[in-house]
C-alpha positions as CSV (number, residue, x, y, z in Angstrom):
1,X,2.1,-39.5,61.9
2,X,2.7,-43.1,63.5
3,X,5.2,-43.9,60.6
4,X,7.2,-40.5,61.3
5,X,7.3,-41.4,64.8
6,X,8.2,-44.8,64.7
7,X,11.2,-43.4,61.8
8,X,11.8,-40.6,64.7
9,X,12.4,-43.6,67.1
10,X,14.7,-45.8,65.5
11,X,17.1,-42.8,64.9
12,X,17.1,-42.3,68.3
13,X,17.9,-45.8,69.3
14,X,20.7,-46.0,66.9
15,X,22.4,-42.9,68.2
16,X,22.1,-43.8,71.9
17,X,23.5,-47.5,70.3
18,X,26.7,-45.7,68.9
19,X,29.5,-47.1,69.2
20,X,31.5,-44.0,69.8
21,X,28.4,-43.0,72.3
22,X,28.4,-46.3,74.2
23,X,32.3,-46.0,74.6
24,X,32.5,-42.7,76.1
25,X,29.5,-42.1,78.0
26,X,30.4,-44.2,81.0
27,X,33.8,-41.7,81.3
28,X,31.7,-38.8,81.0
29,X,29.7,-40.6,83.8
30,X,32.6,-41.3,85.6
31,X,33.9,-37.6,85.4
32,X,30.8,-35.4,86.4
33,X,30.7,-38.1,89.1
34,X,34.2,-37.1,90.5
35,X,33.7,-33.5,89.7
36,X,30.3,-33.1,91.9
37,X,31.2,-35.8,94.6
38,X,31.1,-33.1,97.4
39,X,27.7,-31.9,96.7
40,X,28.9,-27.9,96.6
41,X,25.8,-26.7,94.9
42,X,23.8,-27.1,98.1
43,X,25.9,-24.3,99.4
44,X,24.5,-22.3,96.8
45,X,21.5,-22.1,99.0
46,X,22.6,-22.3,102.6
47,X,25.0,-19.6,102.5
48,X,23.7,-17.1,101.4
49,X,20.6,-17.6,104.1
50,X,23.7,-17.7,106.6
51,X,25.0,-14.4,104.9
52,X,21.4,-12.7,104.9
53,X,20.7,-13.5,108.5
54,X,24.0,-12.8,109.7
55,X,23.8,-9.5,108.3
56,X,20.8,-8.3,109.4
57,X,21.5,-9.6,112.8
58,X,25.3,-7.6,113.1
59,X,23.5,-4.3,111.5
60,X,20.9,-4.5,114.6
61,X,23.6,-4.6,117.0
62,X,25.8,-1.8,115.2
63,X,23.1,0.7,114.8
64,X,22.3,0.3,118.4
65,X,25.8,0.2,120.1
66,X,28.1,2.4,117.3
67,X,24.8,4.5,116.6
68,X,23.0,5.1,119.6
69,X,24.4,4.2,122.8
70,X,28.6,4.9,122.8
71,X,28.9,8.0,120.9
72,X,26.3,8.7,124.1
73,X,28.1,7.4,126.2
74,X,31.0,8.7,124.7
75,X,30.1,11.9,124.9
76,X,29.3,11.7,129.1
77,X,32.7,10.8,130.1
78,X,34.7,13.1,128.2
79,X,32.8,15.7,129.5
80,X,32.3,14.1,133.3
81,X,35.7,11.7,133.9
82,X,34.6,10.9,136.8
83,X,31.4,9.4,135.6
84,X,34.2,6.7,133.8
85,X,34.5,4.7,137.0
86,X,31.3,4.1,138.2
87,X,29.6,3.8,134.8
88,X,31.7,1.2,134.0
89,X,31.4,-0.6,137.5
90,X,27.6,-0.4,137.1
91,X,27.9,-1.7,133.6
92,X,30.1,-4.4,134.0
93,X,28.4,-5.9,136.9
94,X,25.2,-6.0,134.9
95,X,27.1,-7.6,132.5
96,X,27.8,-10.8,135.4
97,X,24.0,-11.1,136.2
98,X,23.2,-12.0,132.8
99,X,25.6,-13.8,132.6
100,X,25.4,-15.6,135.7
101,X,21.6,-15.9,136.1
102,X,20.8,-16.6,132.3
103,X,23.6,-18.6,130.8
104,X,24.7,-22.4,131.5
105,X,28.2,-20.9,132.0
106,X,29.1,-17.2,132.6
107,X,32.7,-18.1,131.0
108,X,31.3,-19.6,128.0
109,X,31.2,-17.5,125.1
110,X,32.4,-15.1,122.0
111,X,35.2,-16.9,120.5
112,X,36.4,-19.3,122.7
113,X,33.1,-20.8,122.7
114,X,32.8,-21.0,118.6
115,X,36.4,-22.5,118.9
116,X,35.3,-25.2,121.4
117,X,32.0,-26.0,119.9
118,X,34.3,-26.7,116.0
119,X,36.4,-29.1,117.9
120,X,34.8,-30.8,120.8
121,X,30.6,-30.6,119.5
122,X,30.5,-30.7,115.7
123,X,29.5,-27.2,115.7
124,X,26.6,-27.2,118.0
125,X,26.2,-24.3,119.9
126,X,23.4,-24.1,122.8
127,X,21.0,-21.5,121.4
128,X,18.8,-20.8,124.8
129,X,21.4,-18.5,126.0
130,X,21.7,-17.1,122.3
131,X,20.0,-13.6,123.4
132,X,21.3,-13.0,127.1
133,X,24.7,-13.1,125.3
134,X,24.3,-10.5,122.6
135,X,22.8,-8.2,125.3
136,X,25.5,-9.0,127.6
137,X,27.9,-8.3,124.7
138,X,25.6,-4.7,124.4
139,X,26.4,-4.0,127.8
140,X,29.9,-4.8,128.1
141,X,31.3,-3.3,124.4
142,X,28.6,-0.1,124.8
143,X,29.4,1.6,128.0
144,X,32.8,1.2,128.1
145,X,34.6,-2.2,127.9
146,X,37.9,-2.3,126.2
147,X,36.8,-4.4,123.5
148,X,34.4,-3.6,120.0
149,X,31.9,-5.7,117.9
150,X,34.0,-8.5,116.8
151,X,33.1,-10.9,119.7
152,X,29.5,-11.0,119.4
153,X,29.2,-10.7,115.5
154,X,31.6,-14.1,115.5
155,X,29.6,-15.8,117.9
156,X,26.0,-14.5,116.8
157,X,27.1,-15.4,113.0
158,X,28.4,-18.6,113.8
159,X,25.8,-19.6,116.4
160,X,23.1,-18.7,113.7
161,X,24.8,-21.2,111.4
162,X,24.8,-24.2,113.7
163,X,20.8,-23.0,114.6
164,X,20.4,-23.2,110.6
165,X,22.1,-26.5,110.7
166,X,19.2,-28.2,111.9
167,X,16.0,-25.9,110.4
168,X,17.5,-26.9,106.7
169,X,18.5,-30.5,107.2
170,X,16.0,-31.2,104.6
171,X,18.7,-30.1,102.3
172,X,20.2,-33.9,103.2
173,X,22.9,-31.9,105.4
174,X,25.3,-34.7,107.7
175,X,26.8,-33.9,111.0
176,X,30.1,-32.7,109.8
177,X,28.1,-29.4,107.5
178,X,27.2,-28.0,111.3
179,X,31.0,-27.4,111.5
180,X,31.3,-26.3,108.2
181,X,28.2,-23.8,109.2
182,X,30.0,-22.7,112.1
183,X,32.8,-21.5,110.5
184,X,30.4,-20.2,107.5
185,X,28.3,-18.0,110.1
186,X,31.8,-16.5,112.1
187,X,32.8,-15.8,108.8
188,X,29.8,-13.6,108.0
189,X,29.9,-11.8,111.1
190,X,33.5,-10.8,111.1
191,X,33.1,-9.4,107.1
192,X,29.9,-7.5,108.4
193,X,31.4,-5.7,111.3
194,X,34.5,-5.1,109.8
195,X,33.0,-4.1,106.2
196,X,35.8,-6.4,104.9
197,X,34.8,-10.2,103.6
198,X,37.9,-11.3,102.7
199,X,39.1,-10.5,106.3
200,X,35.8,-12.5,107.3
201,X,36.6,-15.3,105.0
202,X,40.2,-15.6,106.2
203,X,40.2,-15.0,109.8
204,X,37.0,-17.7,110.2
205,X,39.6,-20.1,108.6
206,X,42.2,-19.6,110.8
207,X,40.7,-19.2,113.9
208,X,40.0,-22.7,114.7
209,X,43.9,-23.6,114.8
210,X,47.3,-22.1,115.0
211,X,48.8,-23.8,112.2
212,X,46.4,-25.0,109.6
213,X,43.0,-23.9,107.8
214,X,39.2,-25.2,108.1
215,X,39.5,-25.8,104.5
216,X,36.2,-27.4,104.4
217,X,34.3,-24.0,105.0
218,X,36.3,-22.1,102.2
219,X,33.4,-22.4,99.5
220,X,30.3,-21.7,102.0
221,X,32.4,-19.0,103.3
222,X,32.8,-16.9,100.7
223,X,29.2,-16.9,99.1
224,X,28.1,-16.2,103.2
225,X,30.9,-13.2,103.7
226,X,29.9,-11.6,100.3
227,X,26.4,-11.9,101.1
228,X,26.6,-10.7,105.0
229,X,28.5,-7.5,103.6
230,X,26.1,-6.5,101.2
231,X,23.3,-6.9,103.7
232,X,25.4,-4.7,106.3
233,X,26.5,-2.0,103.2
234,X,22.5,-1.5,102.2
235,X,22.0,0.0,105.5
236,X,25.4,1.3,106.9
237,X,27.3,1.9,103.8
238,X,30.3,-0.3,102.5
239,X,32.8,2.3,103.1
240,X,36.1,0.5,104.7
241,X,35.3,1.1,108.8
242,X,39.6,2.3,109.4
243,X,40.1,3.7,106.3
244,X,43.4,5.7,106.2
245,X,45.9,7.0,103.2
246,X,48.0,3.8,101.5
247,X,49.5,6.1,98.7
248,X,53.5,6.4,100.6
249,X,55.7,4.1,99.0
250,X,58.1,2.2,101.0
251,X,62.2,1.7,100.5
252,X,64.5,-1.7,101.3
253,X,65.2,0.4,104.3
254,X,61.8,0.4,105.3
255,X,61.5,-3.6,105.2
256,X,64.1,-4.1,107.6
257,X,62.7,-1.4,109.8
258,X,58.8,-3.5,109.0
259,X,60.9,-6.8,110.5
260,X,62.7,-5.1,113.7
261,X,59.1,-3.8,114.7
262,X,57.9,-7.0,113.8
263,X,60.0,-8.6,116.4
264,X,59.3,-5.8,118.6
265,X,55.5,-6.5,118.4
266,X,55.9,-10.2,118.8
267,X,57.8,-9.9,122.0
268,X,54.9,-7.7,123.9
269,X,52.3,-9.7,122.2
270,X,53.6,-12.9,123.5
271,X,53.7,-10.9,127.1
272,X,50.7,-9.7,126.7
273,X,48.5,-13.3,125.8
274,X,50.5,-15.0,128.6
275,X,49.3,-12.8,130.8
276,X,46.1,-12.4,129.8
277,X,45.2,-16.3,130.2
278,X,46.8,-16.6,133.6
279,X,44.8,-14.0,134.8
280,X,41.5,-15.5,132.6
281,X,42.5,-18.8,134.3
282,X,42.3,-17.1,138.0
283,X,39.0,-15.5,137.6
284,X,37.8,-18.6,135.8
285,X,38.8,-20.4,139.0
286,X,38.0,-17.9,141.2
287,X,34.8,-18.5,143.4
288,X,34.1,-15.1,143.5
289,X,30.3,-14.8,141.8
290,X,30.4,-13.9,138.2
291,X,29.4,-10.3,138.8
292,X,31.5,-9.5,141.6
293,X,34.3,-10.6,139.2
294,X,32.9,-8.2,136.7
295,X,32.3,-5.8,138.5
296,X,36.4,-5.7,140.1
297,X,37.5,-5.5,135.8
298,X,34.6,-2.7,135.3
299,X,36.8,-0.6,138.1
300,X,40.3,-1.7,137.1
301,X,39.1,-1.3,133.5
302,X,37.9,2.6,134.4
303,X,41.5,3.3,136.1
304,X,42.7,2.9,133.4
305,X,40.4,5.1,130.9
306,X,40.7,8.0,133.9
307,X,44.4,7.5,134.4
308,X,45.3,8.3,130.3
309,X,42.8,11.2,130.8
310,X,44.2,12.6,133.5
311,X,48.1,12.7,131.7
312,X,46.5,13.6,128.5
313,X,43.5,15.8,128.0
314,X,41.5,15.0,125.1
315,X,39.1,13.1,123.0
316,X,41.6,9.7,122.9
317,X,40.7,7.3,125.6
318,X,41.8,4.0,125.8
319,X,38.2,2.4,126.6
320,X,35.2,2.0,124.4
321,X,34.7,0.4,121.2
322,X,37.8,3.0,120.4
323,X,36.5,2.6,116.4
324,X,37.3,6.4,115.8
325,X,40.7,6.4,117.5
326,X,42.7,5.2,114.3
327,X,41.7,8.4,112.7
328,X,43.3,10.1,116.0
329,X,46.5,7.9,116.0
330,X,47.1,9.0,112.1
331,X,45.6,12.0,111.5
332,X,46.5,14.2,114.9
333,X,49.8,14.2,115.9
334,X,51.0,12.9,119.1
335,X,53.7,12.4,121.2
336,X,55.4,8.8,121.0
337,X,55.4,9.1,125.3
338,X,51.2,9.3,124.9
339,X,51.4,6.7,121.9
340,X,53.1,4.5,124.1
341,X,51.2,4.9,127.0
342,X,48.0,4.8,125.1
343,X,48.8,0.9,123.5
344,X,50.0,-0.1,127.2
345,X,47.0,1.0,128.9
346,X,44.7,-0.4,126.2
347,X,46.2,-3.7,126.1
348,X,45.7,-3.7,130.3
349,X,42.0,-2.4,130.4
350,X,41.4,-5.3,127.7
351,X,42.9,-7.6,129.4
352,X,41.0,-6.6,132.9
353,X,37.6,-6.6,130.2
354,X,38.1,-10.0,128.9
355,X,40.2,-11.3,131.2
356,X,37.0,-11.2,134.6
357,X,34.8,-12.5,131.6
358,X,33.3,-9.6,129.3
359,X,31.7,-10.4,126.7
360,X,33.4,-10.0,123.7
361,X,37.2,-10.0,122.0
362,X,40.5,-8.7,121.6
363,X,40.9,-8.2,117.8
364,X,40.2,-4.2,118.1
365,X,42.3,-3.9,121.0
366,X,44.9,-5.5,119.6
367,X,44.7,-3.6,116.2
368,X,44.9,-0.5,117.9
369,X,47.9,-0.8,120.3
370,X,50.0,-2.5,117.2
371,X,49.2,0.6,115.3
372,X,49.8,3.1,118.2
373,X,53.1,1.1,119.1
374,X,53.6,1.3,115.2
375,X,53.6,5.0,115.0
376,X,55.8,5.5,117.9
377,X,58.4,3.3,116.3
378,X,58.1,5.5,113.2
379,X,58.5,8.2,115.1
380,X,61.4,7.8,118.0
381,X,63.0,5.1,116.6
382,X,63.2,5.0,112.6
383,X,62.3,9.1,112.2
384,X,60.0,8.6,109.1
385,X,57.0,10.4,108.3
386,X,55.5,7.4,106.6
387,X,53.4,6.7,110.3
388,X,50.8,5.1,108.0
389,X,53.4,2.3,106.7
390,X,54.4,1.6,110.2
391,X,51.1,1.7,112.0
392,X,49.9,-0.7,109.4
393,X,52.5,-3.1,109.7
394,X,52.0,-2.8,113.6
395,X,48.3,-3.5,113.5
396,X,49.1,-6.7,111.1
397,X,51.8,-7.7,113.2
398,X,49.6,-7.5,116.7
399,X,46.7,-9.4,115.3
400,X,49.1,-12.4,113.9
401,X,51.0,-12.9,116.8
402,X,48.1,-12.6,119.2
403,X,45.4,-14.1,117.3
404,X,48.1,-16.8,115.4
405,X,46.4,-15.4,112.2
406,X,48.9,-14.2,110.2
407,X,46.6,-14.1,106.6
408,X,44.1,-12.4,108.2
409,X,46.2,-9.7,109.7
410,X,47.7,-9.1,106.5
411,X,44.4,-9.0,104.5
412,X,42.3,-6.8,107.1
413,X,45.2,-4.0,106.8
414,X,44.8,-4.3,102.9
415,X,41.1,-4.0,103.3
416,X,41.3,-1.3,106.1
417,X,43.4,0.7,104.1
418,X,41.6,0.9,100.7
419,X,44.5,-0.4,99.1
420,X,47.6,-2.9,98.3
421,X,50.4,-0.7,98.9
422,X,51.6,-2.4,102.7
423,X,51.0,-5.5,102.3
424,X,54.9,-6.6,101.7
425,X,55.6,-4.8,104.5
426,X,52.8,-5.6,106.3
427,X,53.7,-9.9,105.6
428,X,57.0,-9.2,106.6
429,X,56.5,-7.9,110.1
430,X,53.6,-10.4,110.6
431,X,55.7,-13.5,109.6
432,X,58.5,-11.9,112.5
433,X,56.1,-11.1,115.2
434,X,54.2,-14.8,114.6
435,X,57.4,-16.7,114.9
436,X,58.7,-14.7,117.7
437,X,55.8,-15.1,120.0
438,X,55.3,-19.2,119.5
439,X,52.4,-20.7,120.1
440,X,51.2,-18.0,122.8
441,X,47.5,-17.3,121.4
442,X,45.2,-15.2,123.3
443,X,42.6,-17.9,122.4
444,X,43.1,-20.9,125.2
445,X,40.8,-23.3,122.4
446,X,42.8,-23.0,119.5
447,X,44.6,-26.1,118.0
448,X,47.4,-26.3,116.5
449,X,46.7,-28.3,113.2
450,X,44.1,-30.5,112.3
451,X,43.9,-34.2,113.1
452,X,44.7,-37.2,111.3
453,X,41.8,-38.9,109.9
454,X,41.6,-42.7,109.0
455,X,40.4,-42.8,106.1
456,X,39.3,-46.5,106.3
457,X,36.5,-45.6,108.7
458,X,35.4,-42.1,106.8
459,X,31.8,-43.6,106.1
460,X,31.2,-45.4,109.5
461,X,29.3,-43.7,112.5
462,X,30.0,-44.0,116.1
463,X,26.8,-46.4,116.6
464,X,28.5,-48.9,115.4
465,X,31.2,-49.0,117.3
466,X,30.5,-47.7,120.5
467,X,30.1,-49.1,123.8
468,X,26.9,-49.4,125.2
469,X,27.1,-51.1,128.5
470,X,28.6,-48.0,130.6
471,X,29.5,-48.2,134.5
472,X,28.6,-44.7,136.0
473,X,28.5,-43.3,138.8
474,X,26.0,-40.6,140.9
475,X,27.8,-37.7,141.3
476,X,26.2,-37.4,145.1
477,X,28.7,-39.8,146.3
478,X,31.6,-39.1,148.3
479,X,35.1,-40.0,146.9
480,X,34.7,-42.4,150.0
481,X,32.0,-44.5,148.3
482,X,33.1,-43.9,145.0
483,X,36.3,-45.6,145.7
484,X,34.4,-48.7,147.6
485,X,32.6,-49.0,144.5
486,X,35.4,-49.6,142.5
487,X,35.9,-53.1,141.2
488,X,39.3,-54.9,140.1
489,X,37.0,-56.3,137.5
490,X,36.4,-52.4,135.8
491,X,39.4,-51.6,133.3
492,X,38.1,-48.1,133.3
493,X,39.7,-45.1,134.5
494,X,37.0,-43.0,133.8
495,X,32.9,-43.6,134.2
496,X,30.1,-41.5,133.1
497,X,28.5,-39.0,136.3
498,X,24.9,-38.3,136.7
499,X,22.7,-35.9,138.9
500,X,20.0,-38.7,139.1
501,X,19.3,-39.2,135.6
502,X,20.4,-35.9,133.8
503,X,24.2,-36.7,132.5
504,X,26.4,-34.2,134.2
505,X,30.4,-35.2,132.5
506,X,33.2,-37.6,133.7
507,X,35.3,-38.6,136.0
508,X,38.5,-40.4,136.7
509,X,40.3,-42.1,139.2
510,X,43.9,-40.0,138.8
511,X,41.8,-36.8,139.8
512,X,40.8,-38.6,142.9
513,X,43.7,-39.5,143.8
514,X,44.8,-36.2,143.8
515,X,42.5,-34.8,146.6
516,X,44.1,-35.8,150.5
517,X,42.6,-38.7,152.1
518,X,41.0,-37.0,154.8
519,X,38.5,-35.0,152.4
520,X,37.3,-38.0,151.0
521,X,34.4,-38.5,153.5
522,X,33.5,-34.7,152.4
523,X,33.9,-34.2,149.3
524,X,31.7,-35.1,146.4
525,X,31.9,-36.6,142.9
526,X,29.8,-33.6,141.6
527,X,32.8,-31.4,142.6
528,X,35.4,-33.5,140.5
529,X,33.2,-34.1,137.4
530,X,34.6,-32.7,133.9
531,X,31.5,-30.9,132.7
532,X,33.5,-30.2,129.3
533,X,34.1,-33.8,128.2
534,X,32.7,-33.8,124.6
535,X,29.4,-35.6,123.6
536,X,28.6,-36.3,120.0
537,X,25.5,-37.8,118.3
538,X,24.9,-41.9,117.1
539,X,25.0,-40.8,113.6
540,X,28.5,-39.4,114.2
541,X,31.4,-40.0,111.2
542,X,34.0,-42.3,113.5
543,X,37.3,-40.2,111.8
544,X,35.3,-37.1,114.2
545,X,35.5,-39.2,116.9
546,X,39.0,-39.9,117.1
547,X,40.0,-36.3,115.8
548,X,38.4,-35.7,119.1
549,X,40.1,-37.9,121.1
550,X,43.6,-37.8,119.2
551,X,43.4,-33.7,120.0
552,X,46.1,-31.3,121.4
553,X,43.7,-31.6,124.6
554,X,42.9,-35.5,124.5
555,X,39.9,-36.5,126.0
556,X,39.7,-40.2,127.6
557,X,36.4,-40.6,126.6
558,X,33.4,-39.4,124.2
559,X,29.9,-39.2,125.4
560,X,27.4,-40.9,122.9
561,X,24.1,-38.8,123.7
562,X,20.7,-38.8,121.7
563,X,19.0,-35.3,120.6
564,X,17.5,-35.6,124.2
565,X,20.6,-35.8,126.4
566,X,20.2,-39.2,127.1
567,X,23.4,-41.1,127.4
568,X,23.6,-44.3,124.5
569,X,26.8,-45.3,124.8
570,X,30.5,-44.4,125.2
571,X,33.8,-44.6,122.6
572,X,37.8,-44.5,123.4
573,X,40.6,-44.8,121.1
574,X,40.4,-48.6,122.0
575,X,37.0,-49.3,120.5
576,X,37.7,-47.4,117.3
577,X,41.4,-48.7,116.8
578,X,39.4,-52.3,116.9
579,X,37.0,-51.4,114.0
580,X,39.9,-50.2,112.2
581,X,41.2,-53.7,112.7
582,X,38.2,-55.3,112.1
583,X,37.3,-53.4,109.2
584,X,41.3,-54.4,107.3
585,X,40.5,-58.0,108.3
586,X,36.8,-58.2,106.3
587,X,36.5,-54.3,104.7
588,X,33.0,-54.5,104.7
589,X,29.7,-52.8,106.6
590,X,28.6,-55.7,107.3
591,X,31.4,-57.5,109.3
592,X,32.0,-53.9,111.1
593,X,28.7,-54.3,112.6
594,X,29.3,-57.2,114.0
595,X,32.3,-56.3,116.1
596,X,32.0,-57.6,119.7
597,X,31.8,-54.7,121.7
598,X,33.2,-55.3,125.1
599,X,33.6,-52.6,127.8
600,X,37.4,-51.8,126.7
601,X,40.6,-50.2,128.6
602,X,40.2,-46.5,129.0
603,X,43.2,-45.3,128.8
């Protein structure tokens, strides 16, 4: 027995002393080394937890708002229209006191606020208001509120992501996989809602900017969509949720007709976003309480539900969730005056929804006025009785010009219809109405491409470079004191504001300047402070930082805060274009940490 070993041995030895063997291995080495270097398997297990979770979460809220409560609800106001007024009134301001009495910020949220958390917070989103939202969402989308269940299933997926971030971190996850989360989570929530994961995958991508991708999330995106669906179909069925004939065939003729509504589409979608943020910017500013402000869109939003009903008797409204109006649009005929009337009154009680600060979003609306306009193109202008073709490319066309997601548009109508048959014409009139309408997005957050990175610095973390001795100030001064305070020796323009000793934002001197003279002995710093400046962790990856601070909204300054709130230290552009410097001169960890950080220019 010992002799066979001992043979069994040697054998061994001389195959792992091969020449051939001792040659190669190290490439082999080298190459499974290159090919697993970003760690994808891990995503093997995350997402689908993300997709799971996600799915069980949107199901909850469909059964209760598409299942119980509208069709309810529904039901009430087409048979009492004058209940629409003060149902919506009621609704809508109970909407505001959640809002107002159990969020942070009663403009904070669906969205915008997944948008702003990507690019100013690495993906954290603040999970104590997590449930007053969804029910605030409930109340807003259920009763009447011109808007559906996209809102809160992007915002619950993605905020369940960035929550899972830090309950799997045992999984060796780094700060930039909470963005990559994020984006994992929306995407589940939009493909469980819509019953359509490719339009989850896609729009999740593209929603952070207006002219690029969050490539990173493509992988964990797809396992979570797939996943979230499936979850959603065991209960609800995975039937398409707009699901209307694709079989008509289209001409040459019919692409050019696809491009003018295309154009058509882009101009009144750029109309429509523009004035949907200026008026989301005035009751933003407004000082108005939250549900006052609610209260004024429940009312305006009503008008506008009463006024169609009154013109046109019958089970289309323009309010609601409005899921069961594209079977209305296609299947029943109607007049291109009602059509018309219908998208213009749907695109104003949305904007009067979103714009006083319901909870939710505009990718429903949108889809249904582009395929009502779409129809009534077919109709008046081209005389076709392929309404399907043109209502399809309509729908596309809305949602890429408002949304600046132009793959997405064309994917959901591909997915909504069961079929492939309009999506050249669909592309067509989506490319048209994105280019017409610019950069007008109905999201105020998005960004227009990603940032450069610096590659140099893709390994070091803020710690290192930051600033830690910080000038601040309290924000109960006066702008009186504040500017007595100031010293010709401080090359800042901006300091660090506390309430005591919770951190509060920043402040600068321009914005100061900017308020008359004779308020100064009035006014406080509190009342200046930028609450939104963006704080991230020690263990931060620098190339975040200055994507931060190098965005289409620059921000002076980031705030360097531990898990606790507690300010460490600040970083500029300066500090992190010196470690760049100082790591070319001696490119190594060591001499980086060495760097002598002096309070630097804020510029």
């Amino acid at each position: 027995m010992d002799r066979t070993q001992t043979i069994k041995t040697r054998r061994d030895n001389w195959v792992l002393r091969h020449p051939l063997l001792r040659k190669y291995m190290p490439l082999v080495h080298e190459d499974l080394t290159a090919t697993y270097s970003r760690d994808l398997h891990k995503w093997l297990i995350i997402a689908p937890i993300i997709g799971v979770t996600t799915g069980l979460a949107i199901t909850s809220i469909a059964i209760v708002v598409l299942g119980k409560v509208w069709p309810v609800v529904l039901g009430y106001y087409l048979g009492h229209h004058w209940a629409i007024v003060p149902g919506l009134v009621a609704a809508f301001a109970v909407t505001g006191l959640i809002m107002q009495f159990l969020t942070p910020d009663p403009d904070e949220h669906s969205t915008e606020e997944v948008i702003r958390s990507y690019h100013e917070h690495q993906g954290d989103i603040n999970m104590r208001p997590f449930l007053p939202k969804l029910l605030a969402a409930i109340t807003t989308v259920a009763f009447g509120g011109s808007t559906a269940l996209e809102g809160p299933s992007i915002y619950g997926g993605a905020a369940i992501g960035s929550w899972l971030w830090a309950k799997l971190r045992w999984l060796r996850l780094d700060s930039r996989d909470r963005r990559v989360m994020l984006i994992c989570g929306a995407a589940a929530g939009m493909s469980a809602v819509f019953r359509a994961p490719l339009t989850g995958i896609v729009f999740a991508l593209e929603m952070p900017y207006k002219d690029d991708l969050a490539h990173e999330a493509l992988v964990p995106s797809l396992i979570a969509s797939v996943i979230s669906y499936i979850t959603l179909s065991s209960f609800l069925g995975g039937a398409p949720l707009f699901d209307f004939a694709s079989s008509t065939s289209f001409t040459g003729r019919d692409l050019v007709w696809c491009a003018l509504l295309g154009l058509v589409i882009g101009l009144i979608a750029m109309a429509f976003v523009i004035t949907f943020r200026r008026m989301r910017v005035f009751f933003v500013k407004s000082s108005l309480p939250h549900w006052v402000k609610m209260a004024i869109g429940g009312l305006l939003t009503g008008l506008c539900g009463l006024t169609f009903l009154y013109f046109y008797h019958g089970t289309l409204v323009p309010i609601g969730p409005n899921y069961e109006a594209v079977g209305m649009i296609l299947g029943i005929h109607h007049s291109t005056l009602e059509l018309v009337t219908f998208g213009v009154l749907k695109l104003a009680a949305s904007a009067f929804t979103l714009g006083v600060g319901g909870v939710s979003a505009l990718f429903v609306p949108l889809f249904l006025s582009g395929g009502s306009f779409g129809v009534a193109f077919a109709q008046a202008v081209v005389h076709s009785s392929s309404i399907e073709l043109y209502a399809a490319v309509g729908m596309a066309a809305f949602i890429a010009a408002g949304y600046k997601t132009p793959l997405a548009a064309v994917v959901f109508v591909a997915e909504a219809t069961g079929g492939h048959a309009f999506i050249i014409p669909a592309l067509i009139g989506s490319a048209v109405a994105y280019a017409v309408s610019g950069d007008a997005s109905a999201s105020g957050d998005q960004r227009i491409h990603e940032g450069v990175r610096v590659q140099e610095l893709r390994h070091v973390i803020v710690g290192s470079v930051m600033q830690q001795k910080v000038i601040s100030v309290q924000a109960s001064l006066t702008l009186s004191e504040f500017t007595e305070l100031l010293s010709p020796h401080y090359h800042h323009s901006t300091f660090p504001v506390f309430e005591e000793d919770e951190l509060l934002g920043t402040v600068d001197v321009w914005s100061v300047a900017k308020v008359p003279t004779q308020k100064w002995q009035t006014m406080r710093i509190r009342e200046l402070t930028d609450r939104h400046i963006a704080r991230i962790p020690f263990d931060c990856d620098v190339t975040e930082g200055l994507r931060l601070l190098m965005s289409e909204h620059p921000q002076h300054m980031l705030l360097v805060t531990s898990a606790a709130g507690k300010l460490e230290g600040i970083v500029t552009k300066t500090d992190i274009l010196q470690a760049l410097k100082t790591r070319r001169d001696a490119p190594t960890q060591a001499s980086l940490e060495t760097v002598s950080r002096e309070p630097s220019l804020v510029e």
